[in-house]
C-alpha positions in Angstrom: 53.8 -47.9 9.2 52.7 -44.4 9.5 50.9 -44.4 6.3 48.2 -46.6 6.7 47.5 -44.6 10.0 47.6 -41.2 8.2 45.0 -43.1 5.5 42.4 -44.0 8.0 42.3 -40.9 9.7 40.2 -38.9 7.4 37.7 -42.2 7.2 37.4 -42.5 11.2 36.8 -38.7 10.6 34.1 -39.0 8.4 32.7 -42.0 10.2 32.5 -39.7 13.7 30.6 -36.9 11.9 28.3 -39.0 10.2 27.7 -40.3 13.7 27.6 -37.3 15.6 24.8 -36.1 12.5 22.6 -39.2 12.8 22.5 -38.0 17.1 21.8 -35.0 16.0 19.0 -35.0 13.4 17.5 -37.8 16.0 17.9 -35.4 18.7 16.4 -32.8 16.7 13.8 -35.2 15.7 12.7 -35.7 19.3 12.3 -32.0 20.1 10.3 -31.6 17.5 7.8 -34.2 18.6 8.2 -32.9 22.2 7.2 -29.3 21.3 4.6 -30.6 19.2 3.1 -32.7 22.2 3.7 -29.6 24.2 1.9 -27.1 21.8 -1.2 -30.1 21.8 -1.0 -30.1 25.5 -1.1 -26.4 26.0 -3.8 -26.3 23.1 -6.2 -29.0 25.3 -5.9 -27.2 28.2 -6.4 -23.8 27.2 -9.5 -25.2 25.3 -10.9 -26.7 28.1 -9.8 -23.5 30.1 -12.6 -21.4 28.1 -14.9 -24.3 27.9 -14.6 -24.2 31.9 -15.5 -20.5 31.6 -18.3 -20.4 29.5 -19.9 -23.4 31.5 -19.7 -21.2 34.6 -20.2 -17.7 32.9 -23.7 -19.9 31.5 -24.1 -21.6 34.9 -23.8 -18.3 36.5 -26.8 -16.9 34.2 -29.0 -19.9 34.9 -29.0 -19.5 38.8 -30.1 -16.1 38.0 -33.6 -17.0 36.7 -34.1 -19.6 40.2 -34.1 -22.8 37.6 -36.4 -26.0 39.4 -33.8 -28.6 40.4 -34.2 -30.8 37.6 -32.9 -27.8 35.3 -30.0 -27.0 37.3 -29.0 -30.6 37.1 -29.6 -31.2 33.5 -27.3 -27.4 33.0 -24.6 -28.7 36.0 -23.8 -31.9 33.9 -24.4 -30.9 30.3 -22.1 -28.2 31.3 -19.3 -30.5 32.6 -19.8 -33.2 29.8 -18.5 -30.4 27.6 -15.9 -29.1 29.7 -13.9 -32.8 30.4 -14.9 -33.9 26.9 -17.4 -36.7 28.6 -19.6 -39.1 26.6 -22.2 -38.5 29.3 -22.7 -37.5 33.0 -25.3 -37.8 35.3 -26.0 -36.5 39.0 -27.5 -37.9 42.0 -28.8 -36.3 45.3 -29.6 -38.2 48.6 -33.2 -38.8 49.3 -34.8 -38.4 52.3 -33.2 -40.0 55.4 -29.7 -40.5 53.5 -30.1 -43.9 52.6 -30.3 -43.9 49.0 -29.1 -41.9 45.9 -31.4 -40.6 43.5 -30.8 -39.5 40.1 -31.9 -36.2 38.9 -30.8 -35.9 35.2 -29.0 -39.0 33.6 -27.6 -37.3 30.3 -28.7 -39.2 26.9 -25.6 -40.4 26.4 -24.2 -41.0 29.7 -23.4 -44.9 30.1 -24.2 -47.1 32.7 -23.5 -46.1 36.2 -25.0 -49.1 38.1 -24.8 -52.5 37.9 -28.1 -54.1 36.3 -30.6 -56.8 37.3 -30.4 -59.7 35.5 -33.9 -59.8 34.3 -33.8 -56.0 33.5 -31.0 -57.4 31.1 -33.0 -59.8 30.3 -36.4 -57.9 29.3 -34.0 -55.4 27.7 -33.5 -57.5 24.9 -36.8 -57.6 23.6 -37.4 -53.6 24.4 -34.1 -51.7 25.0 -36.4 -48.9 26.9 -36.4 -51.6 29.6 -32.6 -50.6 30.4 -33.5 -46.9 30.4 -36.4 -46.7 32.6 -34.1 -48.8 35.0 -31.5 -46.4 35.0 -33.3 -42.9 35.0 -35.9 -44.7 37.7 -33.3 -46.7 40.2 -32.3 -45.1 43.5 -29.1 -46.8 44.7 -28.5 -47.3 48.1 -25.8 -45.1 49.6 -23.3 -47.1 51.1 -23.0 -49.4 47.0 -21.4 -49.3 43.7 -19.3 -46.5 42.2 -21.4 -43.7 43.6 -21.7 -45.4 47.0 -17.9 -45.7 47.3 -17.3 -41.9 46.3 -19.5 -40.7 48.6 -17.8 -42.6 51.0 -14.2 -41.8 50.5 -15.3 -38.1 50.6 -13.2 -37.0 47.7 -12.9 -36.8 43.8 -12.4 -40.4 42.4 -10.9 -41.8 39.1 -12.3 -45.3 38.6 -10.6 -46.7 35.6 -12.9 -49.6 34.3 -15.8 -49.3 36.3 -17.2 -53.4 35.6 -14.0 -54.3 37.2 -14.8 -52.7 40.3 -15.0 -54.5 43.7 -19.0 -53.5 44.4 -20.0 -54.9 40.7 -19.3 -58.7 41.7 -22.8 -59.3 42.5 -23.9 -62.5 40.9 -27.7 -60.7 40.6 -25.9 -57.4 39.1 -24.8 -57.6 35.4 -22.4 -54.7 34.3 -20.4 -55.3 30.8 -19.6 -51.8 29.9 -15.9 -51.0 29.1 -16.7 -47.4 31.1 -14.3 -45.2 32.8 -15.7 -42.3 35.5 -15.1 -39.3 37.1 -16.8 -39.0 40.3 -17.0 -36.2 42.7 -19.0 -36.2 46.1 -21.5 -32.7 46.4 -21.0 -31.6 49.7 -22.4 -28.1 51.8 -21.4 -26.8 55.3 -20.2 -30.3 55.9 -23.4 -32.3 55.1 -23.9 -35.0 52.5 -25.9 -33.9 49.5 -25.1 -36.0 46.3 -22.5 -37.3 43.3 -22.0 -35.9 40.5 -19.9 -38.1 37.9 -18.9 -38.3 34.2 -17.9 -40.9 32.2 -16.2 -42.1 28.8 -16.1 -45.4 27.4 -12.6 -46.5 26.6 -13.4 -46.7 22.7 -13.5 -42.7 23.4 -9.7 -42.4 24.9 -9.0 -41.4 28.4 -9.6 -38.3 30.4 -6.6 -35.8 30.1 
C-alpha cells in the first residue's frame, strides 16, 4: 500500500515546482511591466519637469523686454500647451466692469471653448472662418460655460468632456466636440483678472 504512495510523491513533487515556477515567472512578469510603467512615468514627468523650466526660464526673458499684452498671452499659453502636452490653449481676461470674459490669444489649434450659435454653425458650413472669427471675437459673460464656472469655483478645474457639461444644454448653443480642459482662474491681491485653460481632444489621450 505504501508503494503507490512512494510512486506519486516525486510527481506531486514535480507538479508543485512546476506550479510554484508558473507564480514565479508571472510574478516576475509583472515586475517587469511595473518597473517599466514606472521608468515611463518617471520619464513623463521629468520631461515635462524641464519643459516646465524652459517655459519659465523663456517666460522670464520675455517679461524682460515689457511685451504688449497680446504677446504675453500668446508666450503664457504657447508656453503651457507645451508643458501639459495640450492640443491648444487659450486665455481670457475680464473686461471692463467684470461682466464678461474676453479672449486675448486663442492658440491655432486650441478647440472649442464655448458653446456655438446655431446659425454660426450654420454659416460655418459654407465658410469654416465663420466659426473662427466667432471664437477669437466672442466675449462670454462671466457667470457661463466652462470658463464662467472656473472662475467661479475659484480654483483649478478638470472638466472631463466639456459638451457634457451642465452650462452647454442651451437649446441656442451647439457644442459637439469630444474636448477635455484644464482650467485655472488668474487671480492678483485677491481680485478677479481672467482664465487661462488648455485642452485635448480625447482622440489625443488624457492629461497625465
Amino acid at each position: 500500500m505504501n508503494i503507490p504512495g512512494l510512486q506519486l510523491s516525486p510527481l506531486i513533487a514535480l507538479a508543485v515546482f512546476m506550479v510554484l515556477a508558473l507564480i514565479l515567472v508571472f510574478a516576475l512578469h509583472n515586475q517587469r511591466r511595473r518597473n517599466r510603467l514606472i521608468r515611463k512615468k518617471f520619464n513623463e514627468l521629468e520631461g515635462e519637469e524641464q519643459r516646465m523650466f524652459s517655459f519659465l526660464h523663456e517666460l522670464g526673458l520675455a517679461i524682460e523686454n515689457e511685451p504688449s499684452p497680446t504677446v504675453l498671452s500668446r508666450i503664457i499659453v504657447d508656453g503651457i500647451d507645451k508643458v501639459v502636452n495640450a492640443r491648444g490653449g487659450a486665455i481670457y481676461f475680464l473686461g471692463a466692469g467684470n461682466g464678461f470674459l474676453i479672449p486675448s490669444y486663442i492658440s491655432d489649434d486650441c478647440p472649442p471653448l464655448i458653446g456655438v450659435p446655431v446659425e454660426v454653425l450654420k454659416r460655418a458650413e459654407r465658410d469654416p472662418r465663420a466659426l473662427d472669427s466667432h471664437l477669437r471675437l466672442s466675449r462670454v459673460a462671466a457667470d457661463e460655460g466652462i470658463l464662467g464656472h472656473c472662475l467661479a469655483a475659484g480654483e483649478a478645474i478638470k472638466v472631463d468632456d466639456v459638451k457634457s457639461h451642465p452650462s452647454f444644454h442651451d437649446a441656442f448653443l451647439s457644442y459637439t466636440h469630444n474636448v477635455t480642459a484644464l482650467l485655472a482662474p488668474l487671480r492678483h491681491a485677491g481680485r478677479d483678472l481672467g482664465v487661462l485653460v488648455v485642452a485635448r481632444r480625447h482622440e489625443d489621450g488624457a492629461f497625465t
